[in-house]
Every structure is written in structure tokens, then in C-alpha cells.
NUVOPA-44824 format. One line per field, with one value per residue (C-alpha): residue in three letters; x, y, z. Coordinates in nm, 2 decimals. Layout:
BEGIN
type ALA|... .
px X|... .
py Y|... .
pz Z|... .
//
This chain:
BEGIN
type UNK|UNK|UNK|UNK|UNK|UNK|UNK|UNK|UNK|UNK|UNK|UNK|UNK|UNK|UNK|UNK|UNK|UNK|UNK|UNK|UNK|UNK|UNK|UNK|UNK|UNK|UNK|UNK|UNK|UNK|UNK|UNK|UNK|UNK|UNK|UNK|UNK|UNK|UNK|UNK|UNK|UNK|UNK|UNK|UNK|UNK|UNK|UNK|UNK|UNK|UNK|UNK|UNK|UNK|UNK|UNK|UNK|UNK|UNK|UNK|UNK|UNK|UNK|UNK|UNK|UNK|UNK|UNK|UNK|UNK|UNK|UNK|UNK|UNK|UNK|UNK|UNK|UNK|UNK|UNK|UNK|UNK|UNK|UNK|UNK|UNK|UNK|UNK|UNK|UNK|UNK|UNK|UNK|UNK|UNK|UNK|UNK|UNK|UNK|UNK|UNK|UNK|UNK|UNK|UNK|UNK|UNK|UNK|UNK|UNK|UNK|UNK|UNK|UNK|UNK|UNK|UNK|UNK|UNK|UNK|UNK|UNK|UNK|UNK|UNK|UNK|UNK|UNK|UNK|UNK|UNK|UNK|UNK|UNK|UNK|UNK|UNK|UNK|UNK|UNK|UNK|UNK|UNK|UNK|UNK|UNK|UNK|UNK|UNK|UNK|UNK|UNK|UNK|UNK|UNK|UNK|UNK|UNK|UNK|UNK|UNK|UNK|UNK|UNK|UNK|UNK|UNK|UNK|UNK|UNK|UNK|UNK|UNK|UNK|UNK|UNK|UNK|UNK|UNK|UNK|UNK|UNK|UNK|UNK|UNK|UNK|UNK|UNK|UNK|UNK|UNK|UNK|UNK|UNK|UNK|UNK|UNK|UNK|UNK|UNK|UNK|UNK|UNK|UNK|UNK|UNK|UNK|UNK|UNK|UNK|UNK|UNK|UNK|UNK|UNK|UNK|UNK|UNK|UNK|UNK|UNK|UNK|UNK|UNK|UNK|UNK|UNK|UNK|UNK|UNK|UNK|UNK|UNK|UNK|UNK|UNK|UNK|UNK|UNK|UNK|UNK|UNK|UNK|UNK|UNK|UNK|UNK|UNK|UNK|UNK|UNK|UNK|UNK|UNK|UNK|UNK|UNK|UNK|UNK|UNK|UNK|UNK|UNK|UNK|UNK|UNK|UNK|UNK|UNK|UNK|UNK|UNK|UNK|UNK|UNK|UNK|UNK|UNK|UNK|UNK|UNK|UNK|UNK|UNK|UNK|UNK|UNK|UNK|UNK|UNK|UNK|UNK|UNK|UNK|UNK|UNK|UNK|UNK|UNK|UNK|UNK|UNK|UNK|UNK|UNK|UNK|UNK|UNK|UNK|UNK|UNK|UNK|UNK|UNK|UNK|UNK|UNK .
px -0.17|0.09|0.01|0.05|0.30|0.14|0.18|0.37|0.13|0.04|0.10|-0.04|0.13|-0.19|-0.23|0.11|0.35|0.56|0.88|0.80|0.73|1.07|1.24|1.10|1.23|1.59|1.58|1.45|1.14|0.96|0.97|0.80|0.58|0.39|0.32|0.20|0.16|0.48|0.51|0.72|1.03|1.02|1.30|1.60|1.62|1.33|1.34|1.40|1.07|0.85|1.00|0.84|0.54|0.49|0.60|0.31|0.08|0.16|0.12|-0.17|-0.32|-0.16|-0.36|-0.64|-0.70|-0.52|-0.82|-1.17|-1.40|-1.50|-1.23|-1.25|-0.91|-0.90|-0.73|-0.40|-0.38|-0.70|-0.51|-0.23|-0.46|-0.64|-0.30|-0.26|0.01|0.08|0.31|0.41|0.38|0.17|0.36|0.07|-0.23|-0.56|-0.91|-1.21|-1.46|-1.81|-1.73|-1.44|-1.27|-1.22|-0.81|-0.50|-0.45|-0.17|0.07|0.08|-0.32|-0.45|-0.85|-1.09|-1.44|-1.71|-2.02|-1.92|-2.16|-2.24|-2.22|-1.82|-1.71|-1.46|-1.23|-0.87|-0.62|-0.87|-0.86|-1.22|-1.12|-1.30|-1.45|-1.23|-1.48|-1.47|-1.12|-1.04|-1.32|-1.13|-0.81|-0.93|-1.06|-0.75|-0.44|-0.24|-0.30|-0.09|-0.12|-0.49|-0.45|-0.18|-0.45|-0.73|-0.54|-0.45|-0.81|-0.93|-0.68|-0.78|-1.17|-1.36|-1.56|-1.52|-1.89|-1.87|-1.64|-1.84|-2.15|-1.94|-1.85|-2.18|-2.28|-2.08|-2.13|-1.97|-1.67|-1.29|-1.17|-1.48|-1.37|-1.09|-1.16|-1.43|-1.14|-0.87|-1.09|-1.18|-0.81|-0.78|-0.64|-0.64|-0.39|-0.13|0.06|0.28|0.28|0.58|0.34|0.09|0.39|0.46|0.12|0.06|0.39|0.21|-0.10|-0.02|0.15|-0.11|-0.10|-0.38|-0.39|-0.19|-0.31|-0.22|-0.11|-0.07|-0.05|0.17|0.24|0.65|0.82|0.89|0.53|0.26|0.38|0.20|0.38|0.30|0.19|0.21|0.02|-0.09|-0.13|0.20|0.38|0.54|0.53|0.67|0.80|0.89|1.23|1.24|1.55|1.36|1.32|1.70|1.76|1.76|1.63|1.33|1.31|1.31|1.05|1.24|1.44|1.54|1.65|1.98|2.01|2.24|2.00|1.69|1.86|1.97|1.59|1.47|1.70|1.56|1.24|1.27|1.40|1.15|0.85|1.10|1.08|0.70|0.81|0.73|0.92|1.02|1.12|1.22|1.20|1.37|1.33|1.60|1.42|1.33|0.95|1.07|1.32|1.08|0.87|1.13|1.21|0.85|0.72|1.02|0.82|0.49|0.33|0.41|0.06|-0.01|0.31|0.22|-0.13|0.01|-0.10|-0.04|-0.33|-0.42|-0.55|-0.29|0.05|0.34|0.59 .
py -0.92|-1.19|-1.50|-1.43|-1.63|-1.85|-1.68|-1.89|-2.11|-1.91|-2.03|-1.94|-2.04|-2.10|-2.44|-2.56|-2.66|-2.39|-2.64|-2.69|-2.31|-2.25|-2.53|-2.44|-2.05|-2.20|-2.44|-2.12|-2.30|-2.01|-1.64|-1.44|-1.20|-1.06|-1.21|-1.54|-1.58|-1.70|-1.85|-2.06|-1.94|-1.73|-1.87|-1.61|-1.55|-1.32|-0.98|-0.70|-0.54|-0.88|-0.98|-0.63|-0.67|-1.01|-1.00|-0.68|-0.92|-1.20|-0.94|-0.86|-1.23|-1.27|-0.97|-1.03|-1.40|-1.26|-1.01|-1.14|-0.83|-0.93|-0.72|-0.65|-0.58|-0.27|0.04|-0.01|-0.34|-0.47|-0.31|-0.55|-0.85|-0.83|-0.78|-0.41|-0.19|0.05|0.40|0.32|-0.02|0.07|0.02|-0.12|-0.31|-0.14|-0.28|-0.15|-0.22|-0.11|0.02|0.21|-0.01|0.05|-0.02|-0.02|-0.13|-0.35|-0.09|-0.28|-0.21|0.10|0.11|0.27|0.29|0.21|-0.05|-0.27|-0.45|-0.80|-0.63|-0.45|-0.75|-0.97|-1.34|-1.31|-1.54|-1.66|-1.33|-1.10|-0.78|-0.49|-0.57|-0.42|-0.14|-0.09|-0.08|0.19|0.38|0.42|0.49|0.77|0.95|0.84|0.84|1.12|1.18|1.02|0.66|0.68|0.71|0.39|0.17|0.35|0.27|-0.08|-0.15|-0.07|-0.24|-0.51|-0.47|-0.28|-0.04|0.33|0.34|0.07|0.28|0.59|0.40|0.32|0.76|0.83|0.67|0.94|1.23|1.46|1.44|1.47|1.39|1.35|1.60|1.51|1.14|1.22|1.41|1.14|0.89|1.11|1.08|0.72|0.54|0.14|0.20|0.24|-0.09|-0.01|0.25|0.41|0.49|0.58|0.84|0.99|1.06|1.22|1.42|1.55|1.66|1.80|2.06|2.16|1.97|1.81|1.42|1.22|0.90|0.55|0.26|0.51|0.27|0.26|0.07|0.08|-0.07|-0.35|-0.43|-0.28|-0.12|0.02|0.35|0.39|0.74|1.08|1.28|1.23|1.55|1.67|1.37|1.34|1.02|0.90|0.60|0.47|0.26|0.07|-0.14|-0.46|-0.44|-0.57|-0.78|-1.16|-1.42|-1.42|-1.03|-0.96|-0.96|-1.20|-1.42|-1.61|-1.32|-1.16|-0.84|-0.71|-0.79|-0.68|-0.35|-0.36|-0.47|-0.14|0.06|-0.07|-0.03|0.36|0.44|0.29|0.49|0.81|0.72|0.74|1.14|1.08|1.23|0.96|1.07|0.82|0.84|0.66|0.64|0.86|1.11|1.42|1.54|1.91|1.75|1.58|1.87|2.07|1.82|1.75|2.15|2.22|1.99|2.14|2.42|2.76|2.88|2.57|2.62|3.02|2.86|2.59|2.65|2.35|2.16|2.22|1.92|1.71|1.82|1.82|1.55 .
pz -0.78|-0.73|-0.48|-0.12|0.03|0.27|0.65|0.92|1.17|1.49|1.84|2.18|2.48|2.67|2.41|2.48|2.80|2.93|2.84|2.50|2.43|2.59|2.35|2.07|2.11|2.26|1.93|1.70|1.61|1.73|1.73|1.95|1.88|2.18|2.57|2.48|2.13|1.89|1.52|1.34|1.22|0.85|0.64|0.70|0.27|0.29|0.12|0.45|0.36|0.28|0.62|0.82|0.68|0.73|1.14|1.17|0.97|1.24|1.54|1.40|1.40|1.77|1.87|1.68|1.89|2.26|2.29|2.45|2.34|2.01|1.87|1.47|1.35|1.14|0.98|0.85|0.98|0.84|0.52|0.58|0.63|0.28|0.14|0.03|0.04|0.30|0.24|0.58|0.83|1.18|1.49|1.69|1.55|1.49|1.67|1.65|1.97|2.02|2.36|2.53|2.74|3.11|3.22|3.07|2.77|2.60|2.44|2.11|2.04|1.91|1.96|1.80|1.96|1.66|1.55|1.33|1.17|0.97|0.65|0.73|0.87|0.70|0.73|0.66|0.76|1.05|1.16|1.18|1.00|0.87|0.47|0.21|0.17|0.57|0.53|0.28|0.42|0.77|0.58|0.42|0.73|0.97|0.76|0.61|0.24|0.06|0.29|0.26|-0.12|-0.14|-0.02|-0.22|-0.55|-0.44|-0.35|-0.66|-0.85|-0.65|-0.82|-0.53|-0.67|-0.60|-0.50|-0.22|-0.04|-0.08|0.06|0.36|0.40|0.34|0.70|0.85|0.65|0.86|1.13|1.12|0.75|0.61|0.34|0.25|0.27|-0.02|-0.22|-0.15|-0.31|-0.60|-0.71|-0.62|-0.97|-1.03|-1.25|-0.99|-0.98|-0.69|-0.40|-0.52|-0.85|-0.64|-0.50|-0.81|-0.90|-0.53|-0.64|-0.97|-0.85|-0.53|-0.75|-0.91|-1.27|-1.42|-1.35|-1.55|-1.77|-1.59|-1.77|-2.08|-2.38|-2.69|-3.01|-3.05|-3.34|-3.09|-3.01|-2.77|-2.44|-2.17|-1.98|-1.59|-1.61|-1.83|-2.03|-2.39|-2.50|-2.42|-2.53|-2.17|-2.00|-1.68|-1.49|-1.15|-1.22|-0.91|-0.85|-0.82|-1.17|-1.22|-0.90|-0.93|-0.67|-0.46|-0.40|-0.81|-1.03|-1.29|-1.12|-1.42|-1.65|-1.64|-1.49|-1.78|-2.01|-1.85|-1.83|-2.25|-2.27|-2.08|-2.30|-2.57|-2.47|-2.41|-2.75|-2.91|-2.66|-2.74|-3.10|-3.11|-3.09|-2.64|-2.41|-2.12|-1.77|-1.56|-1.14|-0.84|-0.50|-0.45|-0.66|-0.43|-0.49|-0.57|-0.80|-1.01|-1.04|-1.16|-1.44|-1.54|-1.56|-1.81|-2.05|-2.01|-2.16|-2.00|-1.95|-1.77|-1.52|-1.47|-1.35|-1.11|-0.74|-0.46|-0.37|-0.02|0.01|-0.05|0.25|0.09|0.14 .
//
């Protein structure tokens, strides 16, 4: 996993002058990012989607040190904290409390009555979170499908082991999406490298086809590659192509290299996997799930595709 970027300093306006909050916002020092609490400014170059999911990080601390219960941040937010992906960003930030609270409550705070104790408890950013374990744990049992598995794959890219987070289930053995939590994590891969992976895998299965290899490796006539997903015994892999791939500056992955050539270096690449006697298939964003099933199941055996039944686990998309 790449370096995070470090997050911009947190301010509370019960630590500063009312005139100097109200400069620093007039000057654009300061952003604001709930009733009392502002950071510094993000540099305005910042990829659209680094730029969302660093502003719910920093509502997240804000809320994290607003509240006076003892809140432990948690769910997807706690996701976002320990720097996993997430299918899709929450709109408020997630607390867990160890009693329902009498009132209103602040319409940016979703919370979840639970214990928490020493050993689920976590420091990120300053900020007491749910442990990584904790974390995916709650994921699984609150999120739809696919979300839950995002941060399942990511989590144990990261190193957690699949058994830490099955320790955590097995303190609630029963309850709403304690099934399928159990099943989720069963299909959780480390090999995913991004959530849009993690997508096309969810796309697969949920058909009905058996789980593809990750990180499916190869020896090419131009050295060792390693294919994001597929099956062996078919000779049919796949890939996510993702447009960051080809984009220079801050938001690419290769900010130095070319775009033009990166793209005669991908071209390259696939006739040499294709010339190993591999069928590639590449996806895109823009790829529709039915689509991509359609132009995977012509490649695979037609006994296999009369058997294919949805899983009914896994909602479709």
C-alpha cells in the first residue's frame, strides 16, 4: 500500500478567538467542516476522489473529538481511518457508544449502541477507532455485499488475518447478517489490489462461476507478469484497465512516464500474455456487470455455463 499523504491539522473553535476563526475562513486558511471544528486548507491540485475521501476522513476526526461520551469511531468510517477502501464514502460518520443516548442527535453522526472493549479499540490519526479486525467485522454484518467485501479484500491485503476477523463474528453468533457476514469473508481475496478488482471478482461469482485465481502469474517472452484475475484452466484471464494507469501528475500511477508509451508498453504486454496461448479480457469502469458476463461465459466451457445459477448471497449490482 502506497504512503498516506499526511492529513491537514484539525482545528476547534473552542481553542481559538472567534476573530481569528473568522480570518482564517475569510483568508481561506481554513475550511469548515462541521459547527466548531475547521482545518487547514487541502492544496486545490488534489485528485476529485483523494479530495472526498480525505474531507469524510477530516469529519470524521472533527466528530470523533466534538463528542464527550467516549465515542469510538467505527464502521465505514473507522474503514476510512486505517486507510481502506470503501465501494462507496458514508455521508455521516459512524460511532459506536455503549449506551443509547437520550436527545437529539447531530445529523452528521450515525450511532450504533455496542461494548467496545480494550482489545477492539484502536489509534489512528489521534482519533480512537474500532481495531482493524473490529472494523471489518462490523462491515460485514452492516454493509451491502459487495462494500463489506472491498474492505475484507483490502484488510487482508493489508496482513490481517482471515481468523482475527472470524474471532471478532464469533462473539455474536447470531443476529442480522451474521450469515452472510461469515460468507462474505469466505470470498474475501488479498489479491485484490483495488476495489474496482474487488468489483469484477463480485461480478464473477455472483454469477455463479467458480472463483477466479488472483494475481495469476506468467512467464512472457518479455519477463515474468502477474494477471489480476482469471482462470488457469481455461486459459482465460482478466483485467481491470483503469484510466489511472495512463494519466500523468499526482492522480497517475507513473507520473514520470509517458502516457503514449505506457499505453505501447500495455500492448505489448498483452501479446505477449496472449502469446502464452491465454486469452486476455480486459474491463473498464464503464463496463456493465451483464456485459462482462456475457463476454466471459463465451470462453468457458458449455457444461459449466448450462450449470450457472446466481448466488443469492451476493444482490446483484
Amino acid at each position: 500500500m502506497s504512503r498516506r499523504e499526511p492529513e491537514p491539522a484539525l482545528h476547534l473553535a473552542r481553542e481559538h478567538l472567534p476573530e481569528e476563526v473568522r480570518r482564517r475562513l475569510a483568508d481561506g486558511e481554513w475550511e469548515r467542516l462541521r459547527r466548531g471544528a475547521y482545518r487547514d486548507a487541502p492544496p486545490p491540485d488534489r485528485p476529485p476522489a483523494a479530495a472526498a475521501r480525505a474531507l469524510v476522513v477530516a469529519r470524521a476526526r472533527a466528530v470523533a473529538h466534538a463528542l464527550r461520551a467516549d465515542p469510538v469511531v467505527s464502521h465505514a468510517s473507522a474503514a476510512l481511518l486505517h486507510g481502506l477502501p470503501l465501494w462507496t464514502l458514508p455521508t455521516t460518520t459512524h460511532v459506536v457508544q455503549s449506551y443509547r443516548r437520550s436527545g437529539s442527535a447531530a445529523r452528521d453522526v450515525t450511532r450504533h449502541v455496542a461494548e467496545v472493549g480494550v482489545e477492539d479499540r484502536a489509534t489512528v490519526l489521534g482519533v480512537t477507532t474500532t481495531s482493524l479486525a473490529r472494523t471489518v467485522a462490523d462491515c460485514l454484518r452492516t454493509m451491502p455485499a459487495l462494500d463489506a467485501l472491498v474492505v475484507a479484500d483490502a484488510a487482508l491485503a493489508r496482513g490481517l488475518r482471515r481468523s482475527d476477523v472470524e474471532d471478532v463474528l464469533d462473539r455474536r453468533p447470531r443476529g442480522r447478517g451474521s450469515r452472510r457476514s461469515r460468507y462474505v469473508l469466505g470470498l474475501a481475496d488479498p489479491g485484490a489490489e483495488s476495489a474496482r478488482e474487488t468489483w469484477l471478482r463480485y461480478v464473477l461469482v455472483r454469477t455463479g462461476l467458480p472463483r477466479p485465481e488472483t494475481q495469476v502469474p506468467l512467464r512472457t517472452e518479455v519477463g515474468g507478469v502477474r494477471v489480476d484475475l482469471g482462470w488457469t484452466r481455461w486459459r482465460l484471464l482478466l483485467e481491470f484497465d483503469g484510466l489511472v494507469k495512463y494519466r500523468t501528475g499526482p492522480s497517475g500511477l507513473a507520473p514520470r512516464e509517458d502516457p503514449g508509451r505506457v499505453l505501447v508498453q500495455e500492448k505489448l504486454r498483452q501479446e505477449a500474455i496472449e502469446r502464452t496461448g491465454n486469452r486476455l479480457l480486459r474491463v473498464t469502469s464503464r463496463d456493465r456487470p451483464s456485459h462482462v458476463v456475457a463476454r466471459v461465459v463465451r470462453h468457458v466451457p458449455s457444461d459449466v455455463v448450462r450449470g450457472l445459477r446466481p448466488d443469492p448471497f451476493l444482490p446483484p449490482l
